[in-house]
Backbone bond lengths (Angstrom), bond angles and torsions (degrees), N, CA, C in turn:
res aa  C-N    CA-C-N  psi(-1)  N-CA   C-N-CA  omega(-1)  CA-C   N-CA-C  phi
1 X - - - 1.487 - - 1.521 109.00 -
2 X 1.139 90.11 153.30 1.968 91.55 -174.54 1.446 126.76 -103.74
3 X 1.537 135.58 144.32 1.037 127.96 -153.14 1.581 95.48 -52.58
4 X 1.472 120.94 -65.69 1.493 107.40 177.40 1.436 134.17 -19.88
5 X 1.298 106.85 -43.15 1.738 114.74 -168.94 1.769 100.41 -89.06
6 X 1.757 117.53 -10.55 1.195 104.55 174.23 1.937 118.19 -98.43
7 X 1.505 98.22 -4.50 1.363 114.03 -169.06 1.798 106.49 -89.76
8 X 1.857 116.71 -29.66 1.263 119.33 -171.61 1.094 94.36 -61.35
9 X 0.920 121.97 -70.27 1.847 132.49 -141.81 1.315 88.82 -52.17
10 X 1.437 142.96 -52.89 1.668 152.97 -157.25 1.789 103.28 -72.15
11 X 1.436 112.33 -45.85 1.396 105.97 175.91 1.428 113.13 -89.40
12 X 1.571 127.92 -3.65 1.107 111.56 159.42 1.875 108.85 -95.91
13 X 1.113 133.35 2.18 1.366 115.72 165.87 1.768 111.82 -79.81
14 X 1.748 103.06 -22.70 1.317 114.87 -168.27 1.988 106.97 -68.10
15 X 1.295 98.04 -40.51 1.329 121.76 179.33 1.705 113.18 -57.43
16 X 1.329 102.95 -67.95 1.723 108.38 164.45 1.240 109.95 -53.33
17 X 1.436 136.31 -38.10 1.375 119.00 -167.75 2.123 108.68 -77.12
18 X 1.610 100.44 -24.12 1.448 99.70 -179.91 1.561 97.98 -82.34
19 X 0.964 113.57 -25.44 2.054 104.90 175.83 1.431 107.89 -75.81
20 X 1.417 123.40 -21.00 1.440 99.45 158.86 1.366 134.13 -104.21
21 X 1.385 96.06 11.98 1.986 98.38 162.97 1.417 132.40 -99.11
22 X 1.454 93.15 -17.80 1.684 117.05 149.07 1.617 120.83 -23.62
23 X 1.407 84.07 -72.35 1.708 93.49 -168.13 1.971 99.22 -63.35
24 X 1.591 109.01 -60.23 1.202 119.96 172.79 1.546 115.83 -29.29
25 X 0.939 126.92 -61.17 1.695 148.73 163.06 1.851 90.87 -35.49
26 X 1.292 135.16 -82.48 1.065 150.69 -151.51 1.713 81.20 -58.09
27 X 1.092 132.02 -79.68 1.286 148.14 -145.65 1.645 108.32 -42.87
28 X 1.868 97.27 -61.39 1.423 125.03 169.50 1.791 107.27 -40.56
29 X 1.520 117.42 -57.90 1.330 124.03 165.38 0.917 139.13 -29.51
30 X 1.816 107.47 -52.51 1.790 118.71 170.78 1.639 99.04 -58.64
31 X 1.316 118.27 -45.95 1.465 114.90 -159.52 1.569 124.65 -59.94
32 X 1.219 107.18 -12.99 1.657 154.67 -156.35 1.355 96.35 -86.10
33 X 1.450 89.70 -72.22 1.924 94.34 -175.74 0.747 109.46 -67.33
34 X 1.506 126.08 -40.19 1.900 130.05 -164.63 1.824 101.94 -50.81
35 X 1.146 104.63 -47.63 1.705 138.36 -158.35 1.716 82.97 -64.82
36 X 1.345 118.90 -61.32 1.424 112.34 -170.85 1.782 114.22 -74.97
37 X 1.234 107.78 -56.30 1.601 93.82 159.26 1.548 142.61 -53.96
38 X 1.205 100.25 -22.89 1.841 106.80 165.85 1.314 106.07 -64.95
39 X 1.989 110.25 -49.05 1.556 98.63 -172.16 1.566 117.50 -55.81
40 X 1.073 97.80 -34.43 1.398 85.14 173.83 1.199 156.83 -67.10
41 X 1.138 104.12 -40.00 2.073 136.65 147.41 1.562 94.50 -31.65
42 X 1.788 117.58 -60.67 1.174 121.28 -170.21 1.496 118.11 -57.15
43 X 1.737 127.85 -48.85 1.020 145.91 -165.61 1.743 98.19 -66.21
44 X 1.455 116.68 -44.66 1.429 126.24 -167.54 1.667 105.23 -56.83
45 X 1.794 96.81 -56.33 1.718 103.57 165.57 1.040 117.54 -51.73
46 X 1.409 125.38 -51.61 1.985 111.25 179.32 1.223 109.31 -63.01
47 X 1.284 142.25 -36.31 1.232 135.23 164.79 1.400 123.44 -33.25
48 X 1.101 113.07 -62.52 1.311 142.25 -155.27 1.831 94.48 -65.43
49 X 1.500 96.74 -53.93 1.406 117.04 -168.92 2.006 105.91 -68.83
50 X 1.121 112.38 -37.12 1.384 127.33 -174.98 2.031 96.87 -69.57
51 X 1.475 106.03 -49.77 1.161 82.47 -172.47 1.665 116.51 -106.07
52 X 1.266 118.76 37.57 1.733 135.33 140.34 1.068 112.94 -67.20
53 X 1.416 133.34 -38.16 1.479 150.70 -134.58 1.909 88.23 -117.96
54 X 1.334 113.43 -36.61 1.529 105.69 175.83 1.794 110.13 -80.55
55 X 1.401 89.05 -42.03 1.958 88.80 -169.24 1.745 87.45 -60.97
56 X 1.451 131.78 -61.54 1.515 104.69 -160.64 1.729 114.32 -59.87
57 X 1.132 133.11 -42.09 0.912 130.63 162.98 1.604 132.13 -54.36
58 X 1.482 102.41 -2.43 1.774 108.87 152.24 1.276 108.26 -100.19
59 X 0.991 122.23 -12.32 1.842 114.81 178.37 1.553 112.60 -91.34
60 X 1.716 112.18 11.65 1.250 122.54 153.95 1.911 96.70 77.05
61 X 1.252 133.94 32.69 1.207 139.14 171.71 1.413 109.97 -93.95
62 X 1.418 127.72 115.14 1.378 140.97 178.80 1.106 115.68 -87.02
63 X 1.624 104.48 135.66 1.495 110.10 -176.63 1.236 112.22 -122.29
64 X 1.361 114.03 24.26 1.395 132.55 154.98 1.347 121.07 -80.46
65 X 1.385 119.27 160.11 1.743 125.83 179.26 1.468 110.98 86.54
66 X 1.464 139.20 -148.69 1.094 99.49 -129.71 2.155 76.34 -124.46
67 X 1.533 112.42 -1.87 1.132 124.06 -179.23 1.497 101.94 -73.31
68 X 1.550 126.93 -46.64 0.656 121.75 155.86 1.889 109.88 90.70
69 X 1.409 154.23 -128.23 0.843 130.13 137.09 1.339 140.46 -94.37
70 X 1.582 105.81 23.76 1.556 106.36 124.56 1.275 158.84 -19.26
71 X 1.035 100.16 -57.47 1.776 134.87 142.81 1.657 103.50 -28.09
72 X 1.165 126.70 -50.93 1.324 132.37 172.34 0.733 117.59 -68.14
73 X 1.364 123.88 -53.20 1.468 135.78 -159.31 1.550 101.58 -69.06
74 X 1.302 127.92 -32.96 1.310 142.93 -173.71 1.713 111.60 -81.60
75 X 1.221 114.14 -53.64 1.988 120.11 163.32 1.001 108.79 -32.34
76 X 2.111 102.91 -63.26 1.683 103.86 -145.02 1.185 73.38 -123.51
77 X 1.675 134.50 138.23 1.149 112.09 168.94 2.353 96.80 -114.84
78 X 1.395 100.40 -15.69 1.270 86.20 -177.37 1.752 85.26 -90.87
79 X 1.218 137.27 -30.54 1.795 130.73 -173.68 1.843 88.43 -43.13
80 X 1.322 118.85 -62.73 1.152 121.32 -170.99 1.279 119.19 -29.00
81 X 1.546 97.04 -54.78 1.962 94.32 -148.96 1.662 103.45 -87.78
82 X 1.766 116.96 -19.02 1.501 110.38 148.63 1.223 129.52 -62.61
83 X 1.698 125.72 -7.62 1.199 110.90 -171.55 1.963 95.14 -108.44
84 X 1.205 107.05 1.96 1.488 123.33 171.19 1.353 99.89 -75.82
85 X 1.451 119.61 -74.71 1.628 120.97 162.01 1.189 134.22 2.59
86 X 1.872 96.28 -70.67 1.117 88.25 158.86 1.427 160.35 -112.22
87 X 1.488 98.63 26.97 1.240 131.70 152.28 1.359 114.20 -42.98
88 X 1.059 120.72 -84.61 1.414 132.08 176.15 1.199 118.42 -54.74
89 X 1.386 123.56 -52.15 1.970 104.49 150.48 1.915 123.82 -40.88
90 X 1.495 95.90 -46.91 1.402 77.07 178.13 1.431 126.66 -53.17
91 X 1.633 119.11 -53.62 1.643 103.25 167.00 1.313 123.57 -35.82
92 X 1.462 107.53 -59.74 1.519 107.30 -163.02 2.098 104.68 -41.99
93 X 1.562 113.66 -42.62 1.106 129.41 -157.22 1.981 97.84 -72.42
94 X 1.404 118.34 -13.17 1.478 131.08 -179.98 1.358 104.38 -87.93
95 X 1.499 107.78 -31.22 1.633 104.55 -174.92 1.278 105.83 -92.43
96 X 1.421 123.55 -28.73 1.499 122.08 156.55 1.433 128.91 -15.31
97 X 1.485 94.92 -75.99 1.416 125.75 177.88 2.072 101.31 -50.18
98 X 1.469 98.87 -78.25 1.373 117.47 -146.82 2.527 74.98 -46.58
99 X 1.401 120.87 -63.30 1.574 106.63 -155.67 1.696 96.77 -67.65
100 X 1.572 136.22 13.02 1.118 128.96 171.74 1.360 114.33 -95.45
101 X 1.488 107.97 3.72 1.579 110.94 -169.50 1.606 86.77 -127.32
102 X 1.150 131.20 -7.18 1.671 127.18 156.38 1.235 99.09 -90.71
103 X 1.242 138.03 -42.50 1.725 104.64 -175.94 1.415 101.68 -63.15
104 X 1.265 122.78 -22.91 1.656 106.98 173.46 1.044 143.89 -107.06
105 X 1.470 96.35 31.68 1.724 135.63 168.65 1.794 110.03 -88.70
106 X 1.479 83.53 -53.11 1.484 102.63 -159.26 1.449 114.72 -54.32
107 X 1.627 123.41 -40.82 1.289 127.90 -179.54 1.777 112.02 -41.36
108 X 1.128 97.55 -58.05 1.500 108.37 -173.44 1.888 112.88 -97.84
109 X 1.474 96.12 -28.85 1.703 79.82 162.21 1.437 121.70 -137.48
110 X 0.710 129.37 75.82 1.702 129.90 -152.69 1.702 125.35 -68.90
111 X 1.536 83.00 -9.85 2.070 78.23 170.73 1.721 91.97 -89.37
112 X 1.217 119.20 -36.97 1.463 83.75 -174.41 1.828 120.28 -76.04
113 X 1.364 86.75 -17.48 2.303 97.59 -175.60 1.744 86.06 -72.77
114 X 1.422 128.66 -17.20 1.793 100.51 163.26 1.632 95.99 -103.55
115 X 0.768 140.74 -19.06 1.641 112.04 -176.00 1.941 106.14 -59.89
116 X 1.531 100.12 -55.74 1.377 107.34 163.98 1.395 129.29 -44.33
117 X 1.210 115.61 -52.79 1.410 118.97 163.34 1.877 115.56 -32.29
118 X 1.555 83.71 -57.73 2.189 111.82 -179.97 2.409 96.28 -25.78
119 X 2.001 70.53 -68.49 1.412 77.37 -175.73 1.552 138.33 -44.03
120 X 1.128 98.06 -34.70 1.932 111.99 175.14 1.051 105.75 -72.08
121 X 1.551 149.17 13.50 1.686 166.83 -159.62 1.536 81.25 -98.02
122 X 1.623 117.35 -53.48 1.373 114.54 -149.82 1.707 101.41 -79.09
123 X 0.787 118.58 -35.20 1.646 122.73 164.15 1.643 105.68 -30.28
124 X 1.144 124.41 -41.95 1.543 118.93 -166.18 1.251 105.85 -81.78
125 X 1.781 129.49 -39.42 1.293 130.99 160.02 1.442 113.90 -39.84
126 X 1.298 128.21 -56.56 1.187 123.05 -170.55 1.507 123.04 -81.55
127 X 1.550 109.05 -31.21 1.673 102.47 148.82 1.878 114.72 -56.25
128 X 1.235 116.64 -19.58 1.419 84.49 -173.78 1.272 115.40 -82.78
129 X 1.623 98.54 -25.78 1.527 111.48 167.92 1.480 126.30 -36.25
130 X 1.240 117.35 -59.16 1.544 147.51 138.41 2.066 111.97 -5.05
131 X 1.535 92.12 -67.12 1.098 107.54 -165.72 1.786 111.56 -69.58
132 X 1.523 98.07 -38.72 1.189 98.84 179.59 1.304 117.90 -68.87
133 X 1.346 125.10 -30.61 1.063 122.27 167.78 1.679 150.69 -58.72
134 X 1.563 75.32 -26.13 1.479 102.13 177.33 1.610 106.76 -77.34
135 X 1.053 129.29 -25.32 1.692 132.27 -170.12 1.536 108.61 -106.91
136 X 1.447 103.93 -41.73 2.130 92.85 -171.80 2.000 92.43 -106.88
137 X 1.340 113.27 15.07 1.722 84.50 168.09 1.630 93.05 -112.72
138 X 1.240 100.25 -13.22 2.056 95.89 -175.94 1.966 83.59 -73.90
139 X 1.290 94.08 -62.58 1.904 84.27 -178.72 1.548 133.40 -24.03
140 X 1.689 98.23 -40.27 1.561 121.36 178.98 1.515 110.08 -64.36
141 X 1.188 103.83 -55.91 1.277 114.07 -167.89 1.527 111.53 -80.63
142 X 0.978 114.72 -26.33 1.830 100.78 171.68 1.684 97.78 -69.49
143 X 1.210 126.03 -35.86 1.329 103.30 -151.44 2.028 102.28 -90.92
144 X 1.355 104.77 -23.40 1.793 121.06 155.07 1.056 80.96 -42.28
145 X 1.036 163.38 -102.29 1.669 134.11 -90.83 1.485 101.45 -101.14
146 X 0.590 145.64 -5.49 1.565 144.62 -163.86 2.048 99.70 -133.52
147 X 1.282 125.23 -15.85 1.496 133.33 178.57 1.473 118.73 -66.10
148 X 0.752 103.98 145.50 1.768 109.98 175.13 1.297 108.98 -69.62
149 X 1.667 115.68 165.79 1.644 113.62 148.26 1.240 116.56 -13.24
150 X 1.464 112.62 -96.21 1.549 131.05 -159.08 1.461 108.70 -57.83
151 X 1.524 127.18 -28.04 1.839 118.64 173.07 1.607 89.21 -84.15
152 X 1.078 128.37 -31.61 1.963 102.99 -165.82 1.453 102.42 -66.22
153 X 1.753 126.76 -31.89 0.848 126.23 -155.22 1.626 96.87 -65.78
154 X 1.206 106.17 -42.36 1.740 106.60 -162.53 1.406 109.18 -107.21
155 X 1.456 123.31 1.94 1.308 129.77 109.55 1.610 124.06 -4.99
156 X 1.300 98.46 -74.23 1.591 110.09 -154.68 1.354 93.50 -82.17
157 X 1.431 111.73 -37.68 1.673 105.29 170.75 1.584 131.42 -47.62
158 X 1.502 97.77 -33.31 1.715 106.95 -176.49 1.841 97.85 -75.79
159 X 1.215 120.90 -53.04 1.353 134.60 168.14 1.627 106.47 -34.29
160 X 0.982 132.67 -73.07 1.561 128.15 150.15 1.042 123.87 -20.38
161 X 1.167 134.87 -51.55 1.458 125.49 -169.50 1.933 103.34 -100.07
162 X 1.608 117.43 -8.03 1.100 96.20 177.61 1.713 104.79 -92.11
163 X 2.119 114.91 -19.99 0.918 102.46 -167.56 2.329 99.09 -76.50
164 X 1.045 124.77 -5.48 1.100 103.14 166.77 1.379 118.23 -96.63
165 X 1.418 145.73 -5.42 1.165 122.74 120.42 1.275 142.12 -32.76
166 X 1.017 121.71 -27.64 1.818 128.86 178.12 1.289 93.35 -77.45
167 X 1.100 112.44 -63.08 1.771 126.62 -167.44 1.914 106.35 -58.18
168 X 0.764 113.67 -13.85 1.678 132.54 -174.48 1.309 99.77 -78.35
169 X 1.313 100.35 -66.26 1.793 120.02 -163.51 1.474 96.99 -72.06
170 X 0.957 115.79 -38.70 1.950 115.62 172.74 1.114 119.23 -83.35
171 X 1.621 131.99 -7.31 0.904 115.04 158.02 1.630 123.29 -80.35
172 X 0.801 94.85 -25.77 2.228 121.41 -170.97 1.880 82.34 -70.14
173 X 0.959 121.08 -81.34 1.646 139.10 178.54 1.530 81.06 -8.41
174 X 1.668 104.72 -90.65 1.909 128.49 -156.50 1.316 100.36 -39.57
175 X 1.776 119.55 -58.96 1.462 115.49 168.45 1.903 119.17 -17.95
176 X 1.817 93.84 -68.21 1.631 77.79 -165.90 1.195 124.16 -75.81
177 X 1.612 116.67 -8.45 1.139 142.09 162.49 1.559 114.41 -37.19
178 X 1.173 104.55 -69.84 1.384 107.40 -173.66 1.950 101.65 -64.49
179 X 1.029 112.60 -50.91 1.143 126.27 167.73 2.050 111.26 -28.02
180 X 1.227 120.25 -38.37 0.867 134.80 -150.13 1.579 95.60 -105.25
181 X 1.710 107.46 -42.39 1.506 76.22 -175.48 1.870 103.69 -114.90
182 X 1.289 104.36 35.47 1.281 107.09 139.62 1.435 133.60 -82.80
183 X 1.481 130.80 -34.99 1.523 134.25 130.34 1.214 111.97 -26.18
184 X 1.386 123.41 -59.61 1.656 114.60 -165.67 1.584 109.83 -61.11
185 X 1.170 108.02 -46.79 1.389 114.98 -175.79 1.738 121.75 -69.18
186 X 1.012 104.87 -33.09 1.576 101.05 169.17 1.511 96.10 -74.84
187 X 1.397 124.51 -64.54 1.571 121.05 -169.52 1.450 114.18 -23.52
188 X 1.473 102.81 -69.74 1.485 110.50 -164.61 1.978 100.01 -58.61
189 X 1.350 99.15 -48.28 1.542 97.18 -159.24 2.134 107.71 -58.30
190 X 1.607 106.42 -24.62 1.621 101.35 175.62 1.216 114.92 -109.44
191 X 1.441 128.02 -9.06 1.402 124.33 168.78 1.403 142.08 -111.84
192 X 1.655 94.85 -0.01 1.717 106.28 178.92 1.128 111.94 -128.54
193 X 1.276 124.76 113.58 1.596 143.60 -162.87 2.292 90.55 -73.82
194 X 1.278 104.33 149.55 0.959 133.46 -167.77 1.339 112.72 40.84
195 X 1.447 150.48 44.11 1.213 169.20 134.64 1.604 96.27 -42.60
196 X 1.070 119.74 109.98 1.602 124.22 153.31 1.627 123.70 -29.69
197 X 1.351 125.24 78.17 1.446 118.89 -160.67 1.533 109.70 -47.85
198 X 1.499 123.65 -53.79 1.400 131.95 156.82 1.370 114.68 -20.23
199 X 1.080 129.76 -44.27 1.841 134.24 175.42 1.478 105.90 -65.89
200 X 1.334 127.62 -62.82 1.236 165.72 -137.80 2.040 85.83 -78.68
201 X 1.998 105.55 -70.50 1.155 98.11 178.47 1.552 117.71 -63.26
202 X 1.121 119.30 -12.50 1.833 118.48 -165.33 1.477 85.41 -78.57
203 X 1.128 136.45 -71.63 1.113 130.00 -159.95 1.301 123.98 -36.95
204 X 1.823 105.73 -46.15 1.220 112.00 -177.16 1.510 108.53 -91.62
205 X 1.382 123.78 24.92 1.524 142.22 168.63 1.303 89.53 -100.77
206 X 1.286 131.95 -105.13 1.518 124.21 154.70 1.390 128.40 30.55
207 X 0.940 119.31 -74.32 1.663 148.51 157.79 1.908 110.75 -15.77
208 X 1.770 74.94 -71.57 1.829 100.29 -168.13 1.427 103.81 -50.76
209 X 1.939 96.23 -68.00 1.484 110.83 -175.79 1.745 110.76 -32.07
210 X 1.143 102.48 -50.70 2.007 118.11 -173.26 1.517 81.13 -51.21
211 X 1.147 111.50 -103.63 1.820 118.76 -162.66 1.619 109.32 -32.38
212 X 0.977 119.46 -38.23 1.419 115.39 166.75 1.524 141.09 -41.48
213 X 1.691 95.52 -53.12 1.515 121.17 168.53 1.729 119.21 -70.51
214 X 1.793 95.70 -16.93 1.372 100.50 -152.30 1.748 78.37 -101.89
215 X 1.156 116.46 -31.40 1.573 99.44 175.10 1.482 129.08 -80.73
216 X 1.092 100.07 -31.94 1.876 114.46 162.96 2.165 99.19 -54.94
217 X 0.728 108.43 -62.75 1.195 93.77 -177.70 1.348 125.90 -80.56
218 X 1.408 117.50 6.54 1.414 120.19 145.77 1.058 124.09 -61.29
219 X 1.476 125.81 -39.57 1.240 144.85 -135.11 1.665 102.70 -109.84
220 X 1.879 105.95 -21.09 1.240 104.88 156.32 2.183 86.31 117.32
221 X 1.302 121.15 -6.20 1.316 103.24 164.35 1.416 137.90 -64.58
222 X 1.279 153.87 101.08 0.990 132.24 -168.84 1.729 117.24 -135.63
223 X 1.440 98.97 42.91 1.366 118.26 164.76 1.810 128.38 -60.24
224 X 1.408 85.83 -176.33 1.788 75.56 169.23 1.511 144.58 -69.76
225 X 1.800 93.37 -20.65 1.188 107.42 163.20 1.472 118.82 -64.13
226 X 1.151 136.16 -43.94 1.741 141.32 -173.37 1.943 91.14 -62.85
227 X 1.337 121.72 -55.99 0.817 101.62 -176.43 1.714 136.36 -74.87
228 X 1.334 104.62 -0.64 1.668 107.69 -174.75 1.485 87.07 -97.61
229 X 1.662 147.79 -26.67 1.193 156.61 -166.25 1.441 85.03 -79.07
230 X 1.775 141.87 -81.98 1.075 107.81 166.01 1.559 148.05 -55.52
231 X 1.142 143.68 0.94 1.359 147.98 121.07 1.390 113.45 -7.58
232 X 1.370 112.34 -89.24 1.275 147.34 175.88 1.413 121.40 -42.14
233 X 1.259 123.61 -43.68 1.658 147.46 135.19 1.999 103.71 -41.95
234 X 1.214 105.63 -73.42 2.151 83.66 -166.05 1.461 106.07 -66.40
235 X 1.647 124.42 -29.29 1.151 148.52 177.15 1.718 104.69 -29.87
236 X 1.192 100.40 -59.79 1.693 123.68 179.26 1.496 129.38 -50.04
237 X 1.794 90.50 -29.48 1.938 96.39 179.44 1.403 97.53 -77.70
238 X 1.472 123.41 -29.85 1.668 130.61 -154.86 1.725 89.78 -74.66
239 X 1.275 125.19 -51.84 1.702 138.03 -177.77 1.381 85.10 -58.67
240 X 1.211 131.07 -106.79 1.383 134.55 -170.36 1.455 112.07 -3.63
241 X 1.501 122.53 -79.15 1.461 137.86 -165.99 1.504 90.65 -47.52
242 X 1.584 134.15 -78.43 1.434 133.88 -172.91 1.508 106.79 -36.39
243 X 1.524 124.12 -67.97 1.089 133.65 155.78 2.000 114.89 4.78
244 X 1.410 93.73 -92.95 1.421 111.88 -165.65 1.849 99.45 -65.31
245 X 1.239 110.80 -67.21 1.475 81.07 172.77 1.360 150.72 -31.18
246 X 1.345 100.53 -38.13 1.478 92.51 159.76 1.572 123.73 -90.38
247 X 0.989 101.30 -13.09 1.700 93.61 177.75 1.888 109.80 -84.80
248 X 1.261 112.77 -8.56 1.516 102.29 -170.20 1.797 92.72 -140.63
249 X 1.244 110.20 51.98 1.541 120.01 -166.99 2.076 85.30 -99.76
250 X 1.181 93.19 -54.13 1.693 95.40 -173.70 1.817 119.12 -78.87
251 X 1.791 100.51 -0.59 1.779 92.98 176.02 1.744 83.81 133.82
252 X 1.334 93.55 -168.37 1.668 125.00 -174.85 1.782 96.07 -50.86
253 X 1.628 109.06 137.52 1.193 111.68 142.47 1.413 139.87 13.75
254 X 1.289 141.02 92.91 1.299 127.17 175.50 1.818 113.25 93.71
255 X 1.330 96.62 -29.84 1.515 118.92 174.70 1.708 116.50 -32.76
């Protein structure tokens, strides 16, 4: 046989194998940009949402005692239900991210692009959390303000039991959350070549801090530390979102 007849067969397997990483390559790319334009949409909402949460808290409205942020809901009652809004966008905008980093798991490893996927499930708990809040505490509170003694009292009772439903569903949500971008963060940091290791470790810094705060306050701590640990925890999606947009604005990694 002749070198020719032993060389075709080799540059045509070589040939098919670059026509199918082509498309693959292309595919990986969209996911890239998607990843950088979501962050951003996302980052704009935490913004937005961070500084609702500053103006009421300069107008000296407490969300301490037993009203709780009620108290808000009652001041501002339309400030409220936009800063409810975007509450519940913000999850949705976490689960975005977290199943945009499993579809780009999944190509090459797919039990973990569905375990990850699993995790962005919890995103919908905590939008509903969100959601509920936004409709039966604005409900509560219009009708508080104008109620007697004896309806505010049982008022505040229904308000109680819906704000630990919200708080239920967001906690279950944050669980897989954190859960989720502890996967992300090891993933990217050992299996995807030019991944920002710094991103990669925050996440799985991120991660800890979450389970950390979330176990201290299982456990019944709820000092100043639990609360600067959560700070520092929602603080992280706002870094992240700015973050990734610009680094994955033009495509894949390194791109």
């Amino acid at each position: 046989m002749s070198t020719v007849e032993l060389n075709a067969p080799r540059s045509l397997d070589a040939s098919l194998l670059q026509a199918t990483r082509a498309p693959v390559a292309t595919v990986d790319a969209a996911w890239w940009k998607f990843l950088g334009r979501w962050s951003l949409f996302a980052a704009i909402n935490g913004v937005v949402g961070w500084a609702i949460v500053l103006y009421v808290s300069a107008q000296g409205v407490s969300l301490a005692g037993e009203r709780g942020d009620l108290n808000v809901a009652i001041a501002y009652p339309m400030l409220w239900r936009v800063a409810m809004v975007y509450e519940t966008l913000a999850w949705l905008f976490i689960g975005g991210t977290v199943l945009t980093f499993a579809a780009i798991q999944f190509r090459a490893r797919p039990i973990l692009g569905v375990l990850v996927a699993a995790a962005a499930i919890g995103e919908l708990f905590g939008s509903m959390g969100g959601y509920v809040r936004l409709h039966t505490v604005s409900d509560v509170a219009a009708q508080y303000a104008s109620a007697g003694p004896d309806q505010q009292a049982a008022l505040l009772q229904t308000y109680h039991q819906v704000a630990l439903l919200a708080s239920s569903l967001q906690s279950f949500g944050g669980l897989l959350t954190k859960l989720g971008l502890l996967m992300i963060g090891v993933a990217t940091f050992l299996h995807i070549a030019g991944f920002p290791p710094w991103l990669a470790i925050g996440f799985v810094a991120q991660a800890v801090v979450g389970l950390t705060y979330e176990t201290m306050s299982i456990l019944g701590f709820n000092g100043p530390a639990v609360f600067l640990l959560t700070v520092a925890y929602v603080l992280a999606f706002r870094v992240w979102d700015i973050a990734m947009a610009g680094l994955f604005w033009r495509g894949a990694p390194g791109s």
